[in-house]
PyMOL Python script that loads the backbone (N, CA, C, O; Angstrom):
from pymol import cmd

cmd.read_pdbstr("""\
ATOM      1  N   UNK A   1      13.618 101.068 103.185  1.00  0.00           N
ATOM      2  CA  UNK A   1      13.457 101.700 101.903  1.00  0.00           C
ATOM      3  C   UNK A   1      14.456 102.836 101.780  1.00  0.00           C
ATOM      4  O   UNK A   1      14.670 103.544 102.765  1.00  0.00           O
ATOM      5  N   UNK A   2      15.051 103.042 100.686  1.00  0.00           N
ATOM      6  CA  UNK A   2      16.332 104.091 100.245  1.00  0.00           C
ATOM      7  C   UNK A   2      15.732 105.140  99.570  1.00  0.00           C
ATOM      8  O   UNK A   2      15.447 105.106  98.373  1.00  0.00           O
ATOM      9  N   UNK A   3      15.533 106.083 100.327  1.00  0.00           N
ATOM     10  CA  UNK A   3      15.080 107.147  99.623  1.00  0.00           C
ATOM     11  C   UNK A   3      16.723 108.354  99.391  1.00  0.00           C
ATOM     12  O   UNK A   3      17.662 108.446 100.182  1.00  0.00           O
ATOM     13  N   UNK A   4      16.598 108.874  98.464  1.00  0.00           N
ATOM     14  CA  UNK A   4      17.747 109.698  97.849  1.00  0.00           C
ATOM     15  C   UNK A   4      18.472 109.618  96.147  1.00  0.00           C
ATOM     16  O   UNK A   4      18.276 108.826  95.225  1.00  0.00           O
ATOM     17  N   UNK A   5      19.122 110.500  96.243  1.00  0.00           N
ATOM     18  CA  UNK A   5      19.684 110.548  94.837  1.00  0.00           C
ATOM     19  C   UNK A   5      19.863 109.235  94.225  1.00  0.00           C
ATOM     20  O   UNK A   5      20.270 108.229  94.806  1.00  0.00           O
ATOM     21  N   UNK A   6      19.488 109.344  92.878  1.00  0.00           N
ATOM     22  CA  UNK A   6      19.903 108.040  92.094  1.00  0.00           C
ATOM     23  C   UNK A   6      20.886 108.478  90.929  1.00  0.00           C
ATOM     24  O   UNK A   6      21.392 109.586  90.752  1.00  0.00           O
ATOM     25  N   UNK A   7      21.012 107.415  90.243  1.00  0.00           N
ATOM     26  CA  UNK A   7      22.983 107.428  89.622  1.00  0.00           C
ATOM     27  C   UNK A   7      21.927 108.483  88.648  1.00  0.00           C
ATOM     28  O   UNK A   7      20.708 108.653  88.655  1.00  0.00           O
ATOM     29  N   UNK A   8      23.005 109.051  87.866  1.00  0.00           N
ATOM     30  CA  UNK A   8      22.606 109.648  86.622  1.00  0.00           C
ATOM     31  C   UNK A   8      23.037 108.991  85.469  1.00  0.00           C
ATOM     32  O   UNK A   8      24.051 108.333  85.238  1.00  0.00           O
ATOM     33  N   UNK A   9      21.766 109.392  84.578  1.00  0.00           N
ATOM     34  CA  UNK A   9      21.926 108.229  83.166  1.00  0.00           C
ATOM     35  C   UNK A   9      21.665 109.272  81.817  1.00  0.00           C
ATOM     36  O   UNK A   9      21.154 110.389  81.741  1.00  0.00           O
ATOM     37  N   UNK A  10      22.243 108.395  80.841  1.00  0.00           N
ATOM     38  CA  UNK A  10      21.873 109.306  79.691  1.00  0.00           C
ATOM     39  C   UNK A  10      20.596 109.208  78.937  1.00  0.00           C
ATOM     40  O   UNK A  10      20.376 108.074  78.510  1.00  0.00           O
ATOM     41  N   UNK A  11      19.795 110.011  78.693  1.00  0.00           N
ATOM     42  CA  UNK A  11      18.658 109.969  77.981  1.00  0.00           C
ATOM     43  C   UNK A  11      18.702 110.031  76.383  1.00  0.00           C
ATOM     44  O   UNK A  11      19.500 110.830  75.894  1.00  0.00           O
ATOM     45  N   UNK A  12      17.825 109.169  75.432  1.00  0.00           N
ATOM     46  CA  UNK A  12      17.659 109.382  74.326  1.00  0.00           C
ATOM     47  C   UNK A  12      17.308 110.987  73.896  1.00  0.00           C
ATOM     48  O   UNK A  12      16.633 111.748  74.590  1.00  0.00           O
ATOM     49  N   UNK A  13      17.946 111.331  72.546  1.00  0.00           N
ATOM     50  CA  UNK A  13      16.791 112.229  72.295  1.00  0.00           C
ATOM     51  C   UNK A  13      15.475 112.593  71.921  1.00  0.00           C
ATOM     52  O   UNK A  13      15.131 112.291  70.778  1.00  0.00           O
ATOM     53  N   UNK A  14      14.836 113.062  72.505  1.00  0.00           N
ATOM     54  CA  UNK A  14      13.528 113.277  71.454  1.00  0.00           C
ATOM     55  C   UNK A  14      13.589 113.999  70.490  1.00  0.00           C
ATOM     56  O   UNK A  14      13.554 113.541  69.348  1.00  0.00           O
ATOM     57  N   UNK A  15      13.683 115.170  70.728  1.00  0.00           N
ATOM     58  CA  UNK A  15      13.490 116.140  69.294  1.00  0.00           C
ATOM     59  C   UNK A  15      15.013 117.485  69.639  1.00  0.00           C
ATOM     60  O   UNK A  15      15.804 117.802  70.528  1.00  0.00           O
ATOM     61  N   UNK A  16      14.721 117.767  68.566  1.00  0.00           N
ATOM     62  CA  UNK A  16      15.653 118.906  68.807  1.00  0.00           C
ATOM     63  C   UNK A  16      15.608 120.333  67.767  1.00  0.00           C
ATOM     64  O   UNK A  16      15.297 119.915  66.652  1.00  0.00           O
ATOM     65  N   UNK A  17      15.736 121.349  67.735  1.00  0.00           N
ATOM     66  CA  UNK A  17      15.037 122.613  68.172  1.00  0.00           C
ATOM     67  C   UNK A  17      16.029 123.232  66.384  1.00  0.00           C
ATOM     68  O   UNK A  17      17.259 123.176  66.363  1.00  0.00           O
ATOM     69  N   UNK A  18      15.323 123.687  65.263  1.00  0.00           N
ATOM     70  CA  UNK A  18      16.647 124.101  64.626  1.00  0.00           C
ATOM     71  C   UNK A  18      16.187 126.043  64.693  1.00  0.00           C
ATOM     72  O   UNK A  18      15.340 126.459  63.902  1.00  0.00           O
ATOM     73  N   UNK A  19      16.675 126.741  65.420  1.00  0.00           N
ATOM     74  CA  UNK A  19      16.619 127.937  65.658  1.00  0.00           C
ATOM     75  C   UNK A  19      16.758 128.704  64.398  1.00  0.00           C
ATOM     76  O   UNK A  19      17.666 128.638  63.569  1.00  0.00           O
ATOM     77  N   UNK A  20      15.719 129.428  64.403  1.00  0.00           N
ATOM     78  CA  UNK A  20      15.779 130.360  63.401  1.00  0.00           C
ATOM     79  C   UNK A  20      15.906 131.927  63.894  1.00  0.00           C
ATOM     80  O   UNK A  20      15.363 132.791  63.205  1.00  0.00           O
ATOM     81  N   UNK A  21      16.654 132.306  65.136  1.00  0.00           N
ATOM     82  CA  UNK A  21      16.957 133.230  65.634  1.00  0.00           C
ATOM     83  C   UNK A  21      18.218 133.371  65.537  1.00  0.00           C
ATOM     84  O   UNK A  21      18.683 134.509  65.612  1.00  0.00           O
ATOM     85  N   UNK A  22      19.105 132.202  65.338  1.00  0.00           N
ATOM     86  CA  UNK A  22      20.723 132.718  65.678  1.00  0.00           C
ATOM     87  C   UNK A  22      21.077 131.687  66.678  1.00  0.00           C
ATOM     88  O   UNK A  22      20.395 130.668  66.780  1.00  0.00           O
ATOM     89  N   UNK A  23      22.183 131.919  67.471  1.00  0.00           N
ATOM     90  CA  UNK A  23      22.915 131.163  68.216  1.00  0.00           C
ATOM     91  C   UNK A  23      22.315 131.564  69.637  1.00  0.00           C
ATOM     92  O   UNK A  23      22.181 132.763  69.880  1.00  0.00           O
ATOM     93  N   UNK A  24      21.966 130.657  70.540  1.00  0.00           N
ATOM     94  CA  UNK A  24      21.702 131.292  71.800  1.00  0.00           C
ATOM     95  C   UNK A  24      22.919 132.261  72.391  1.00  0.00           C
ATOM     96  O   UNK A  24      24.078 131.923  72.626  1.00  0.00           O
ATOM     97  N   UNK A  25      22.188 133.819  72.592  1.00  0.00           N
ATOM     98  CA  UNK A  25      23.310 134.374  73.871  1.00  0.00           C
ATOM     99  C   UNK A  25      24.442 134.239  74.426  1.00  0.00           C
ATOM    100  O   UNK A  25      24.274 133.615  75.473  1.00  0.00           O
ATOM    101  N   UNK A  26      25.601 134.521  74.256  1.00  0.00           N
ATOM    102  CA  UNK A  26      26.345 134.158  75.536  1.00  0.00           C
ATOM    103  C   UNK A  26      25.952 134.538  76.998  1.00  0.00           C
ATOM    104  O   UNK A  26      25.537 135.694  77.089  1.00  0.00           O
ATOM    105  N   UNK A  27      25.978 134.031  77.831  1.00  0.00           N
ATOM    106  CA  UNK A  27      25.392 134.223  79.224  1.00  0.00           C
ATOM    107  C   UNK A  27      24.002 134.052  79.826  1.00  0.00           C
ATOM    108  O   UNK A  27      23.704 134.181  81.013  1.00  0.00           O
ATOM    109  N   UNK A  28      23.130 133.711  78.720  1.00  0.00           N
ATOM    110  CA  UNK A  28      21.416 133.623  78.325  1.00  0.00           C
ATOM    111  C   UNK A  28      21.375 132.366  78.624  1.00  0.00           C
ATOM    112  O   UNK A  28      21.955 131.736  77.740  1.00  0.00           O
ATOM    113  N   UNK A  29      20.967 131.681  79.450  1.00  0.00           N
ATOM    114  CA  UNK A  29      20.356 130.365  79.799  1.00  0.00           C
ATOM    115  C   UNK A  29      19.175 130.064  79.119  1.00  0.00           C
ATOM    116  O   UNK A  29      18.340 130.969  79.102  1.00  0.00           O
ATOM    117  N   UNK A  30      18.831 128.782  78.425  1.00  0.00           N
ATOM    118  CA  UNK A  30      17.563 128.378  78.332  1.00  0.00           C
ATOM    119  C   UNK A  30      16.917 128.390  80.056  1.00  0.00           C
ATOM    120  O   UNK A  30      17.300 128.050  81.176  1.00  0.00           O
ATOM    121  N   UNK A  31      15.568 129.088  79.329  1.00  0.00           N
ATOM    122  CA  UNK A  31      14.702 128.363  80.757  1.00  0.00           C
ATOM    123  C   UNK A  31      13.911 127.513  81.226  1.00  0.00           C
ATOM    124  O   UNK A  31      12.976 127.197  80.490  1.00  0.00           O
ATOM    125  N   UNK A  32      13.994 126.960  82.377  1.00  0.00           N
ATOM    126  CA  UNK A  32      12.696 125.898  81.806  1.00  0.00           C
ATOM    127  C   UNK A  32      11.044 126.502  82.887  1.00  0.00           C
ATOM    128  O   UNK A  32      11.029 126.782  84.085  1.00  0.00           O
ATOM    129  N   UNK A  33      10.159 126.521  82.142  1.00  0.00           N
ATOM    130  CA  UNK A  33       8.838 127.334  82.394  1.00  0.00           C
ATOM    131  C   UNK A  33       8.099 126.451  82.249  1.00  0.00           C
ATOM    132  O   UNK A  33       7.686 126.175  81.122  1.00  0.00           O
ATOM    133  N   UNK A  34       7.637 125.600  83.594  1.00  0.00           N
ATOM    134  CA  UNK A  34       6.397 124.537  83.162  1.00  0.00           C
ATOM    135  C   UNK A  34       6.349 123.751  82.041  1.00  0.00           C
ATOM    136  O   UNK A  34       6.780 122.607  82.188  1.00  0.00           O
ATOM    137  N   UNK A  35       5.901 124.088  80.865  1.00  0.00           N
ATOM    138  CA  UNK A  35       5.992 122.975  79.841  1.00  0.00           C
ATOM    139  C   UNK A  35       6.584 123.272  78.500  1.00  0.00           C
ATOM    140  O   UNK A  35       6.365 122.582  77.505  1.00  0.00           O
ATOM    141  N   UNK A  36       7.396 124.402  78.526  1.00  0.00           N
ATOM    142  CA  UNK A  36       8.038 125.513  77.953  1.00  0.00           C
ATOM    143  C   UNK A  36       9.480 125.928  77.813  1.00  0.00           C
ATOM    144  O   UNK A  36       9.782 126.738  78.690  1.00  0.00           O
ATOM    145  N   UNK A  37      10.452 125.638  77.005  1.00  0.00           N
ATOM    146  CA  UNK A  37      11.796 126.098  77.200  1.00  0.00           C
ATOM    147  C   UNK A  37      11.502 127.522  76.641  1.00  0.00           C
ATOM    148  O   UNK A  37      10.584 127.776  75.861  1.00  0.00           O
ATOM    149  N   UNK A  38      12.546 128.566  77.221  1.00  0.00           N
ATOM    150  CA  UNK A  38      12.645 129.686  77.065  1.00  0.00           C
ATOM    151  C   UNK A  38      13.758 129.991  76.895  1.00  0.00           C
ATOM    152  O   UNK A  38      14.629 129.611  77.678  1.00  0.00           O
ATOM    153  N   UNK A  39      14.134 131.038  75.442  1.00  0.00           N
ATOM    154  CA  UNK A  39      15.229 131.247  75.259  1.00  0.00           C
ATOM    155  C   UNK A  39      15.440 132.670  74.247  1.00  0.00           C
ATOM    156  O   UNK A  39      14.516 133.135  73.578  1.00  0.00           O
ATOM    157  N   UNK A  40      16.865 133.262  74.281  1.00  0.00           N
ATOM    158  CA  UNK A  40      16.849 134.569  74.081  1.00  0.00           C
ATOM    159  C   UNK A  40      18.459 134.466  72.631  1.00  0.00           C
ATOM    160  O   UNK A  40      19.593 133.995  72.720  1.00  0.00           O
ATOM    161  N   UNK A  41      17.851 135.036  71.694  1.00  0.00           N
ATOM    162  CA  UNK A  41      18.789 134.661  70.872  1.00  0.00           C
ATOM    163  C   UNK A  41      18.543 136.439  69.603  1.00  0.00           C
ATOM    164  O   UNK A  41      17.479 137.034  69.433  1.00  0.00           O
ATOM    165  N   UNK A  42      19.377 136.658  69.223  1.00  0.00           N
ATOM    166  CA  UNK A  42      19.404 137.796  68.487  1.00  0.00           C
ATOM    167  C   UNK A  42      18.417 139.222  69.269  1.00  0.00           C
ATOM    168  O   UNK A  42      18.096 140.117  68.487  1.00  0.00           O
ATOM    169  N   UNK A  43      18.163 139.309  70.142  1.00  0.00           N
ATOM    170  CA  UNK A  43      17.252 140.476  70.945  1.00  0.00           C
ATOM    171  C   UNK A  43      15.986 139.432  70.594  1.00  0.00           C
ATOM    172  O   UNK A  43      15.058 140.184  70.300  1.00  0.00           O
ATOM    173  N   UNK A  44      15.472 137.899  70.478  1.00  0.00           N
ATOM    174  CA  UNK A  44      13.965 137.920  70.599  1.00  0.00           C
ATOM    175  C   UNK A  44      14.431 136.652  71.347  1.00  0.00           C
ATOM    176  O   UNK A  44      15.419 135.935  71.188  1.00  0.00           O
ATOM    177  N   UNK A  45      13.037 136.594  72.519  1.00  0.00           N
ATOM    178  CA  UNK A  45      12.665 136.470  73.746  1.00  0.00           C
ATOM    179  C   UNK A  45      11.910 134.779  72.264  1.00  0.00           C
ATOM    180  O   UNK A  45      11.483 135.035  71.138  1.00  0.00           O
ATOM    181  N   UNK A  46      12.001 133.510  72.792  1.00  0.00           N
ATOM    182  CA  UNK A  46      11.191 133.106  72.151  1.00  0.00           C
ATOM    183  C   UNK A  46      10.849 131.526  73.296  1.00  0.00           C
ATOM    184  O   UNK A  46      11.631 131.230  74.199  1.00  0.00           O
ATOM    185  N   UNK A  47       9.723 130.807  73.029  1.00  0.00           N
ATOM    186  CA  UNK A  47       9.859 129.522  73.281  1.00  0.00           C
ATOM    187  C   UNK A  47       9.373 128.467  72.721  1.00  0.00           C
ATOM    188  O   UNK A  47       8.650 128.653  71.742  1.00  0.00           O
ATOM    189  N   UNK A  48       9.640 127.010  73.199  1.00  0.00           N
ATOM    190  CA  UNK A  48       9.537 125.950  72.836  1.00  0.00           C
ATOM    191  C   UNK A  48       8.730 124.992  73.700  1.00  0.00           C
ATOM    192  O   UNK A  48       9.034 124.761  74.870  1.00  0.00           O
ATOM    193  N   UNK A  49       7.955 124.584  73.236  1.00  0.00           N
ATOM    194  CA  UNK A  49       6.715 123.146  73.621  1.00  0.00           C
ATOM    195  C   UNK A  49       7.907 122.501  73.816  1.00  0.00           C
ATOM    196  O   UNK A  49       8.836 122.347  73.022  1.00  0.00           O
ATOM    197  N   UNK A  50       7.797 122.162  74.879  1.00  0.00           N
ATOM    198  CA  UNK A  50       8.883 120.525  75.726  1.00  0.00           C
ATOM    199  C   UNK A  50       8.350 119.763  75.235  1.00  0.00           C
ATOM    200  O   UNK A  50       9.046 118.965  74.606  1.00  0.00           O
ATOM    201  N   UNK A  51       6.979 119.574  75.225  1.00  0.00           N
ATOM    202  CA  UNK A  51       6.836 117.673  75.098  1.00  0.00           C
ATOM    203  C   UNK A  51       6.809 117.660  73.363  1.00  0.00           C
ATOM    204  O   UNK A  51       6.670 116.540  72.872  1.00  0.00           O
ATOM    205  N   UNK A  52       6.886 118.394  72.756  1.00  0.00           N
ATOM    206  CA  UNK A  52       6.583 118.401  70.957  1.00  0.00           C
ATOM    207  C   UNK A  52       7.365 118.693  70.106  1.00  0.00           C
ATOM    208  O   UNK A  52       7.355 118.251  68.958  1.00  0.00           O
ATOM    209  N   UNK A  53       8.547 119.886  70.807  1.00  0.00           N
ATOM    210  CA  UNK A  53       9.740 120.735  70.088  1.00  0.00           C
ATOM    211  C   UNK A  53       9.057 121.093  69.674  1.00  0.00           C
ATOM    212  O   UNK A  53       8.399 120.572  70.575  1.00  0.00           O
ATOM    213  N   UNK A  54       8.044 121.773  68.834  1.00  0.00           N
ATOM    214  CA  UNK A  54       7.626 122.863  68.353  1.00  0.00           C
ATOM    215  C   UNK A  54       7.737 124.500  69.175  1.00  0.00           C
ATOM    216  O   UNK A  54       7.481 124.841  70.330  1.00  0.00           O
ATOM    217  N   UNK A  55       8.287 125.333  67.860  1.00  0.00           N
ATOM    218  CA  UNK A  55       8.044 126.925  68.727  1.00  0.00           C
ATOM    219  C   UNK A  55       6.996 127.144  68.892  1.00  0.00           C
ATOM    220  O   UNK A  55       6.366 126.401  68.140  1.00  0.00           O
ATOM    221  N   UNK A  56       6.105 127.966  69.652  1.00  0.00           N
ATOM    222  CA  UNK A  56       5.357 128.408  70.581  1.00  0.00           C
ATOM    223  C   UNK A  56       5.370 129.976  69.821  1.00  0.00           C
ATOM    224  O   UNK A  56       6.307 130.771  69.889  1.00  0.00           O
ATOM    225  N   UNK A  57       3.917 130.212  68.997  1.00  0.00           N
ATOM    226  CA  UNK A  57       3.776 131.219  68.722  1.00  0.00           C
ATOM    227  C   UNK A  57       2.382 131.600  68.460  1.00  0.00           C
ATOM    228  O   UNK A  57       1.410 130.907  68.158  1.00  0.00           O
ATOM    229  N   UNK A  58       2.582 133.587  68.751  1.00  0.00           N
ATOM    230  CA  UNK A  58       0.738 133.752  69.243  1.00  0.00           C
ATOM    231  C   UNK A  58       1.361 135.235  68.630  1.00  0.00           C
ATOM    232  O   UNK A  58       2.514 135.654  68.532  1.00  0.00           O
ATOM    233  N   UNK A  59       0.051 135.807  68.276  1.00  0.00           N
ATOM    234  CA  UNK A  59       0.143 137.254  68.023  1.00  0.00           C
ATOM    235  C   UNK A  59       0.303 138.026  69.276  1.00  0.00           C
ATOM    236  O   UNK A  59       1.071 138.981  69.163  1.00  0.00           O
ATOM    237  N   UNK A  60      -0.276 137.836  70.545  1.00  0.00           N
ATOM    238  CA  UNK A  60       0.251 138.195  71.794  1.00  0.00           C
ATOM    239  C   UNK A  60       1.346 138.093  72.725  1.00  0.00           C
ATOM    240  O   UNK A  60       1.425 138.690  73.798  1.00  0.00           O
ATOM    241  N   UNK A  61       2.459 137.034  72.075  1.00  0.00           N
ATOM    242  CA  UNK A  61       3.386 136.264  72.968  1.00  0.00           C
ATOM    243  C   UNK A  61       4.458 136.045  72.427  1.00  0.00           C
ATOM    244  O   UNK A  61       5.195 136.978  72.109  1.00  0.00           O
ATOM    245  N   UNK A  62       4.702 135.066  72.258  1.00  0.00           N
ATOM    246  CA  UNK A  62       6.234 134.477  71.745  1.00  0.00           C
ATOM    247  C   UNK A  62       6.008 134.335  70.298  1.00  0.00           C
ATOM    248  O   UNK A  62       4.900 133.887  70.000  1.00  0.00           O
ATOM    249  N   UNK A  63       7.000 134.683  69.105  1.00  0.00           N
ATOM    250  CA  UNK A  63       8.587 135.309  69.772  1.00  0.00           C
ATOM    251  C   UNK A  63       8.246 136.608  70.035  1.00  0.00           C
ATOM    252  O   UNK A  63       7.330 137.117  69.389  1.00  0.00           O
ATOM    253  N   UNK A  64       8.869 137.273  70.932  1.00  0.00           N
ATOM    254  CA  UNK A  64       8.976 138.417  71.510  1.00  0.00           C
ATOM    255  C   UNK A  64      10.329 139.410  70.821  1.00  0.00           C
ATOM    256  O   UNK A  64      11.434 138.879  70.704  1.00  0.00           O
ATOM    257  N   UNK A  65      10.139 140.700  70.444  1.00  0.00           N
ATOM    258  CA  UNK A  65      11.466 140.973  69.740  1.00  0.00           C
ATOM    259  C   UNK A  65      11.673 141.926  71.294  1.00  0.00           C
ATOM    260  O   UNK A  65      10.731 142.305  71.990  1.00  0.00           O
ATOM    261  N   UNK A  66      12.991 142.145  71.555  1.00  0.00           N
ATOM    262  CA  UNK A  66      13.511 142.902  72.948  1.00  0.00           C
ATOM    263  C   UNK A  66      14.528 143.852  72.017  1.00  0.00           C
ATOM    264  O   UNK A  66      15.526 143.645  71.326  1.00  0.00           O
ATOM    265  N   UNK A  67      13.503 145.310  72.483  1.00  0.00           N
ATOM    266  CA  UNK A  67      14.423 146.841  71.829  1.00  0.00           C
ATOM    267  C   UNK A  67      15.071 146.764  73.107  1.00  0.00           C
ATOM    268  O   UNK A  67      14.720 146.309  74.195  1.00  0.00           O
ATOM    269  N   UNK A  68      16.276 147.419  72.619  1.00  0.00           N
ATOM    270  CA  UNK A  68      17.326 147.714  73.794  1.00  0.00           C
ATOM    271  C   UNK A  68      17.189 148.984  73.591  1.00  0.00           C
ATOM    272  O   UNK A  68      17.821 149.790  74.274  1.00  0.00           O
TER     273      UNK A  68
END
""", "prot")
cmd.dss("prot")
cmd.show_as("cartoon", "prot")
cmd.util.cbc("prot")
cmd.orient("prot")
């Protein structure tokens, strides 16, 4: 049995994200957080449901605005 890397392939898309923050960061990585992309665009901290593309928002949480 062959256990190890397999070829890499291209995936369909599922959904895709239309930001209402701006352009991601230069140097700001999306993150990936369990079931959650995370990302930083105009000073707010915000994220995204992986399996749904929907943003992710709570009066306690995301989007997050970041004072400098």
């Amino acid at each position: 049995m062959y256990v190890g890397a397999t070829p890499a392939q291209d995936l369909a898309v599922a959904w895709t994200f239309q930001q209402t923050y701006g352009i991601q960061q230069s140097g700001a990585p999306l993150v990936l957080a369990g079931d959650r992309v995370i990302g930083l665009a105009n000073n707010t901290l915000y994220a995204i449901d992986l399996f749904s593309g929907r943003e992710i928002s709570n009066a306690s949480g995301f989007p997050y605005a970041v004072l400098r």
